[in-house]
The first five atom37 places (N, CA, C, CB, O) and aatype in JSON, in Angstrom:
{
  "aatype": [20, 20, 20, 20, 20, 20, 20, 20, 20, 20, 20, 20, 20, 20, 20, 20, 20, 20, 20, 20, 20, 20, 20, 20, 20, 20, 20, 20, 20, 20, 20, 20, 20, 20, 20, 20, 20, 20, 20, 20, 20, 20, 20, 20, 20, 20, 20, 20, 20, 20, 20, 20, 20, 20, 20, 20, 20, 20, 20, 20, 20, 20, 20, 20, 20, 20, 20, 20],
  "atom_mask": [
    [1, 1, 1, 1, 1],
    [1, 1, 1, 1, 1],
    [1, 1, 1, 1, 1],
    [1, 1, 1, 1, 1],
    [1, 1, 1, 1, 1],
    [1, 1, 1, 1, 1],
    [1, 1, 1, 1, 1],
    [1, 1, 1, 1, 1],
    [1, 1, 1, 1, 1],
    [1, 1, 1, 1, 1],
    [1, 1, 1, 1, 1],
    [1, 1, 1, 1, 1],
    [1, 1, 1, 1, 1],
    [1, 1, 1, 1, 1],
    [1, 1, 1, 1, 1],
    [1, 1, 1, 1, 1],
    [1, 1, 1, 1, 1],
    [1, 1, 1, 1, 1],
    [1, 1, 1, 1, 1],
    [1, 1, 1, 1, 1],
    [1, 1, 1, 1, 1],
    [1, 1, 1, 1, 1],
    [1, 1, 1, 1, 1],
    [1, 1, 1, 1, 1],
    [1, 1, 1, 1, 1],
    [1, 1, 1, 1, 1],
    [1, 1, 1, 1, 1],
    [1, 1, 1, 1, 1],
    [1, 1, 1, 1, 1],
    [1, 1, 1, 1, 1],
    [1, 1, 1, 1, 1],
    [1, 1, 1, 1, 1],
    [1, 1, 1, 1, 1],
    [1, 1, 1, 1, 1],
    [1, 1, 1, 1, 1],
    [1, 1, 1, 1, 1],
    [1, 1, 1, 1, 1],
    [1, 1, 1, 1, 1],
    [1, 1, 1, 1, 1],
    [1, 1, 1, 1, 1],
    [1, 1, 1, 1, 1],
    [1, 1, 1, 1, 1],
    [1, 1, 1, 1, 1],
    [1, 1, 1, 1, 1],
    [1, 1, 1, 1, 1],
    [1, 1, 1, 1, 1],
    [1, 1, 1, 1, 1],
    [1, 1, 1, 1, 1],
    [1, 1, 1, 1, 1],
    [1, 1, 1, 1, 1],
    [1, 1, 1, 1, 1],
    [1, 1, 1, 1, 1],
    [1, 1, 1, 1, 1],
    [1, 1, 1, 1, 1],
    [1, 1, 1, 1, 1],
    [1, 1, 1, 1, 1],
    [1, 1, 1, 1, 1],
    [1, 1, 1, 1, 1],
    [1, 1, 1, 1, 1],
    [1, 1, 1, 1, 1],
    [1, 1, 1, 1, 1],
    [1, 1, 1, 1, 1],
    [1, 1, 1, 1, 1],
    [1, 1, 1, 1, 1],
    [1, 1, 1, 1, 1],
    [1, 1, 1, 1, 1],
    [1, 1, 1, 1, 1],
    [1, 1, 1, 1, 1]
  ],
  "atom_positions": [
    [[16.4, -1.71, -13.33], [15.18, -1.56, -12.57], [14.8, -2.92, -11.97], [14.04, -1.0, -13.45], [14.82, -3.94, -12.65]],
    [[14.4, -2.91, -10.51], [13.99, -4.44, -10.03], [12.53, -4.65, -9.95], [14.57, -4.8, -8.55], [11.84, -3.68, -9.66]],
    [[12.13, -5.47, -10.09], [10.96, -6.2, -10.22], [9.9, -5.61, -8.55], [11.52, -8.16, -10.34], [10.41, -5.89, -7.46]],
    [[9.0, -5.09, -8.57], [8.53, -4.77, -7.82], [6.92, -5.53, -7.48], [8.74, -3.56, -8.08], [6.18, -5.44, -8.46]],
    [[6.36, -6.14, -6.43], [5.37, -6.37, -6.43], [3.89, -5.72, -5.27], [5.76, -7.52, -6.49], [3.75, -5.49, -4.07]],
    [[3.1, -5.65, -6.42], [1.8, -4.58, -5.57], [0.92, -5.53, -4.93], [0.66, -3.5, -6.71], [0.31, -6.42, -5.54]],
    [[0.86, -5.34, -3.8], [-0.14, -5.99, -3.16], [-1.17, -5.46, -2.57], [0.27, -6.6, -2.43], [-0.9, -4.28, -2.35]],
    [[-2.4, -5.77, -2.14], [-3.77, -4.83, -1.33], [-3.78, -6.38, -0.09], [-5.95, -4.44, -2.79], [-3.91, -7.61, -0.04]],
    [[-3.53, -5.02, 0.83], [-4.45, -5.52, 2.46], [-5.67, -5.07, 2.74], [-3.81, -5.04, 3.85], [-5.73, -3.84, 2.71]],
    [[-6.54, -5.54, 2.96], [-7.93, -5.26, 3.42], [-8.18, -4.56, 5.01], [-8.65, -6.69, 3.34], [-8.69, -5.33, 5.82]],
    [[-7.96, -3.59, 5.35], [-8.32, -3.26, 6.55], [-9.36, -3.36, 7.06], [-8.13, -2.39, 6.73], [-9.59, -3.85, 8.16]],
    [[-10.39, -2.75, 6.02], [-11.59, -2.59, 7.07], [-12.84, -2.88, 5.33], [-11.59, -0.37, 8.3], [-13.22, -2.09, 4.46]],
    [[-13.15, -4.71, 5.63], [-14.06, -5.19, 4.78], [-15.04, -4.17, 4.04], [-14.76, -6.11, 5.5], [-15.3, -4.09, 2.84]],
    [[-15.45, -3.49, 4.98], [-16.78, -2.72, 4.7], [-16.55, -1.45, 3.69], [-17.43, -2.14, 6.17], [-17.46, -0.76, 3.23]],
    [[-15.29, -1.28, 3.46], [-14.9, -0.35, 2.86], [-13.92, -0.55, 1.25], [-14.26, 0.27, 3.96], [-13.54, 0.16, 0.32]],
    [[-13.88, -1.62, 1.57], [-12.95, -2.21, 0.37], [-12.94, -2.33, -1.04], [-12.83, -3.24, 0.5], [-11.99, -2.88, -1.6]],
    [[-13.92, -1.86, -1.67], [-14.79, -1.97, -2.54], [-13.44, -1.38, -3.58], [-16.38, -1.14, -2.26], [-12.39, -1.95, -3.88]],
    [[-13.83, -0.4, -3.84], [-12.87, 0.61, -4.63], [-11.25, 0.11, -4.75], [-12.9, 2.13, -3.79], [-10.67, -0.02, -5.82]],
    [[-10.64, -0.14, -3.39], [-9.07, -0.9, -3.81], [-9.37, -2.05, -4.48], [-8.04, -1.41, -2.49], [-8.6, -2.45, -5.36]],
    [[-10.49, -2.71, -4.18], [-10.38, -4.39, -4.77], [-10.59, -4.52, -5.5], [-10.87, -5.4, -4.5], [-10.05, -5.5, -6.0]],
    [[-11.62, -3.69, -6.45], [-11.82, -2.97, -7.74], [-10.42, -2.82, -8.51], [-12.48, -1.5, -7.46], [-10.07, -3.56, -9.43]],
    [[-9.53, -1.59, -7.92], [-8.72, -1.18, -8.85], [-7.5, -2.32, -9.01], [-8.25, 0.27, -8.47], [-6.76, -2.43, -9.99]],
    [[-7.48, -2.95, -8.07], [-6.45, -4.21, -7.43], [-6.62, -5.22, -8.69], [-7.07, -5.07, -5.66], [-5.65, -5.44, -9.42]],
    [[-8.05, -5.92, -8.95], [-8.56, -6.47, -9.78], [-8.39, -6.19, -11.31], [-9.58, -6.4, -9.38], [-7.62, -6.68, -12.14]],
    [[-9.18, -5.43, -11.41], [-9.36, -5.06, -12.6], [-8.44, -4.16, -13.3], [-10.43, -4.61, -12.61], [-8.43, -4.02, -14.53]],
    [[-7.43, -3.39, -12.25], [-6.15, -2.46, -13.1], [-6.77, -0.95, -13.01], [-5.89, -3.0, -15.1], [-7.6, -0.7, -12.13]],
    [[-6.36, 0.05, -13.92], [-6.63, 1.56, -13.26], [-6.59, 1.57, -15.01], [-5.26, 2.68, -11.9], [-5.71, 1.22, -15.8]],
    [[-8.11, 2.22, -15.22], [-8.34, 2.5, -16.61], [-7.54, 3.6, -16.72], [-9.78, 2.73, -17.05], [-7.47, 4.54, -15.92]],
    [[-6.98, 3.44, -17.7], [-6.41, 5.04, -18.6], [-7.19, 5.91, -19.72], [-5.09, 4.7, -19.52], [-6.76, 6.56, -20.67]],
    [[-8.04, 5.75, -19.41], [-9.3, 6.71, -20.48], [-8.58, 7.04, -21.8], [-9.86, 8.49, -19.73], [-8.69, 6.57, -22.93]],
    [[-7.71, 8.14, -21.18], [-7.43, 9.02, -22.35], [-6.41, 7.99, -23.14], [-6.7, 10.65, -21.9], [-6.35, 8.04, -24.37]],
    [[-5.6, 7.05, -22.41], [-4.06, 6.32, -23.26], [-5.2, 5.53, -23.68], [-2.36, 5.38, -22.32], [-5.14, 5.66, -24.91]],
    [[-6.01, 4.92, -23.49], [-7.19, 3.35, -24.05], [-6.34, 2.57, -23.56], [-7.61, 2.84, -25.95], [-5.81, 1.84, -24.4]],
    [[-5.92, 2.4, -22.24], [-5.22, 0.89, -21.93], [-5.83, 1.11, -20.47], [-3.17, 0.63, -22.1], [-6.32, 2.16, -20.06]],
    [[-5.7, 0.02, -19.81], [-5.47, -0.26, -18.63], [-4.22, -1.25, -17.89], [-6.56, -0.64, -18.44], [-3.67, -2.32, -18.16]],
    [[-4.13, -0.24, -16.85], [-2.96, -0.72, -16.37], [-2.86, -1.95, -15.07], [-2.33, 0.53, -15.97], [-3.39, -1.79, -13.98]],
    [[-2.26, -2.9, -15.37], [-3.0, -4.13, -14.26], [-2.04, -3.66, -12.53], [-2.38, -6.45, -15.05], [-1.19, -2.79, -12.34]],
    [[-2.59, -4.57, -11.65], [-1.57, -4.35, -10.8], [-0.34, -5.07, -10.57], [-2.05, -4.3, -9.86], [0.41, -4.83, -9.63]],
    [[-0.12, -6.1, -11.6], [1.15, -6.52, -12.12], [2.12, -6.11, -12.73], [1.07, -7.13, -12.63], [3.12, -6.8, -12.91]],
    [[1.95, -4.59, -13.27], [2.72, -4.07, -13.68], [3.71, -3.31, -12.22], [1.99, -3.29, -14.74], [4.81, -2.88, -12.57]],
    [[3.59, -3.26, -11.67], [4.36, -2.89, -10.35], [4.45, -1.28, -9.99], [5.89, -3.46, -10.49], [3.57, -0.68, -9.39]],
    [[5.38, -0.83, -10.35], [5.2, 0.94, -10.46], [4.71, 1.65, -11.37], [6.25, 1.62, -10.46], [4.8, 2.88, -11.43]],
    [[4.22, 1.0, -12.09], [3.67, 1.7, -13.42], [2.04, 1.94, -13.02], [3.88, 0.57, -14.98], [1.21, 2.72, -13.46]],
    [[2.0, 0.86, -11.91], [0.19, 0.44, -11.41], [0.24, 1.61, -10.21], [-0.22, -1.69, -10.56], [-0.83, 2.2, -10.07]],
    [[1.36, 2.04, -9.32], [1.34, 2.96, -8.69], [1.48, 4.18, -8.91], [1.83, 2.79, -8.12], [1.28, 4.99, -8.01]],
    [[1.76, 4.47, -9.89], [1.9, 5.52, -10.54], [0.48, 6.33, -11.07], [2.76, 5.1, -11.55], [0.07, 7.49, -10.93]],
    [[-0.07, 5.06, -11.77], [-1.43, 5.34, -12.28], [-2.15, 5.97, -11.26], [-2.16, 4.13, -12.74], [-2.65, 7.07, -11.51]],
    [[-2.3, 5.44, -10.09], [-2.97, 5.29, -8.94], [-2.48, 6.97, -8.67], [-2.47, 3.86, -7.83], [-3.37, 7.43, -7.96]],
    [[-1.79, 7.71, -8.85], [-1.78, 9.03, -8.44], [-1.99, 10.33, -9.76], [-0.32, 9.11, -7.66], [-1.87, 11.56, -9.72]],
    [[-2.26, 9.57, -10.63], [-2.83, 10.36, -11.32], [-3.92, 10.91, -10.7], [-3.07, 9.86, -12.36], [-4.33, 10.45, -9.64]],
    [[-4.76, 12.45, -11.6], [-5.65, 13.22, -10.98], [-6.9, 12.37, -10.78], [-5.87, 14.46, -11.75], [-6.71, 11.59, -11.72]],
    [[-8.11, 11.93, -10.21], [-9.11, 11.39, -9.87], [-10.7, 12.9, -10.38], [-8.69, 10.88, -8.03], [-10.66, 14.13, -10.31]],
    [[-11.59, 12.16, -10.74], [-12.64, 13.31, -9.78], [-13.2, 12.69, -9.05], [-13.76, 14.18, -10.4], [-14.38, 12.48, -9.34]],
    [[-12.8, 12.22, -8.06], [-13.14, 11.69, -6.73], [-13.49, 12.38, -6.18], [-12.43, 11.18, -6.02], [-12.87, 13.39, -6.49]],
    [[-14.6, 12.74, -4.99], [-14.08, 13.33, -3.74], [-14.1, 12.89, -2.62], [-14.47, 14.25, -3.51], [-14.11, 13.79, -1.77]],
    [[-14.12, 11.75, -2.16], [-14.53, 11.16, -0.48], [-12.67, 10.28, -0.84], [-16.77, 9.57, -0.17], [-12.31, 9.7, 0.18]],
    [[-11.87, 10.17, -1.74], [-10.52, 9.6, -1.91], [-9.49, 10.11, -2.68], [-10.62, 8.49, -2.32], [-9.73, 10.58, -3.8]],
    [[-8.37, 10.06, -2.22], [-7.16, 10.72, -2.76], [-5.77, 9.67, -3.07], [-6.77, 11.89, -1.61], [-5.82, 8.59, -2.48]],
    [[-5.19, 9.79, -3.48], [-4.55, 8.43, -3.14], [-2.17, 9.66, -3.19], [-5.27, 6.49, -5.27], [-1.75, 10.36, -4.11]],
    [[-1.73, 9.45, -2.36], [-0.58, 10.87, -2.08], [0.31, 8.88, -1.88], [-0.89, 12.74, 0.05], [0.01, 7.76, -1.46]],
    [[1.57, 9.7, -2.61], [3.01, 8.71, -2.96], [3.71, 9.36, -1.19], [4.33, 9.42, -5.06], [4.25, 10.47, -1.13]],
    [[3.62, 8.79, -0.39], [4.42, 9.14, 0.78], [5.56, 8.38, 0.54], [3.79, 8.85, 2.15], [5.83, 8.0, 1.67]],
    [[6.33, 7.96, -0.15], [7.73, 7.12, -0.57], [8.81, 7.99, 0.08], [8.03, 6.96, -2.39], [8.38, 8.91, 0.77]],
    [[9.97, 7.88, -0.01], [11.17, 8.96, 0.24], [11.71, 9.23, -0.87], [12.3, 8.57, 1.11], [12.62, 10.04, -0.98]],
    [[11.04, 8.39, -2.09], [12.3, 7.9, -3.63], [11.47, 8.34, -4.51], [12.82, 5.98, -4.12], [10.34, 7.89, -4.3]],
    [[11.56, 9.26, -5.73], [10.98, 9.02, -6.32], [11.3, 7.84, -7.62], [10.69, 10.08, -6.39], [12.45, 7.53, -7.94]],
    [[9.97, 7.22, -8.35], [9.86, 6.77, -9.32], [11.4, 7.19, -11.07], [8.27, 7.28, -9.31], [11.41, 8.12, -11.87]],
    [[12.36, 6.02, -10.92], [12.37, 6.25, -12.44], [11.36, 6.92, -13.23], [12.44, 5.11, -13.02], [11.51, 7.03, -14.45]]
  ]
}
């Protein structure tokens, strides 16, 4: 497996809140009690498509590959 790195672009300031959040701070796992940083690479993208109860955001793997 190769080393993968996650990065966040800011498109549009006014809206950024929530990626820079999860970017920052990692994607709580409630139910595992960990959080996952965004240094972990696919493991942080992965998280990121788990189910949400969001509703104004979704976050869909458009890749061609899937994940080991």
């Amino acid at each position: 497996m190769r080393d993968e790195e996650v990065t966040l672009t800011v498109l549009d300031s006014r809206r950024k809140a929530l990626a820079e959040d999860m970017y920052d701070n990692g994607i709580v796992l409630e139910r595992e009690g960990r959080v996952v940083p965004h240094s972990a690479g696919p493991e942080f993208m992965r998280a990121l498509l788990r189910p949400w109860s969001m509703s104004y955001y979704a976050f869909v793997d458009e890749s061609d590959t899937l994940a080991d």
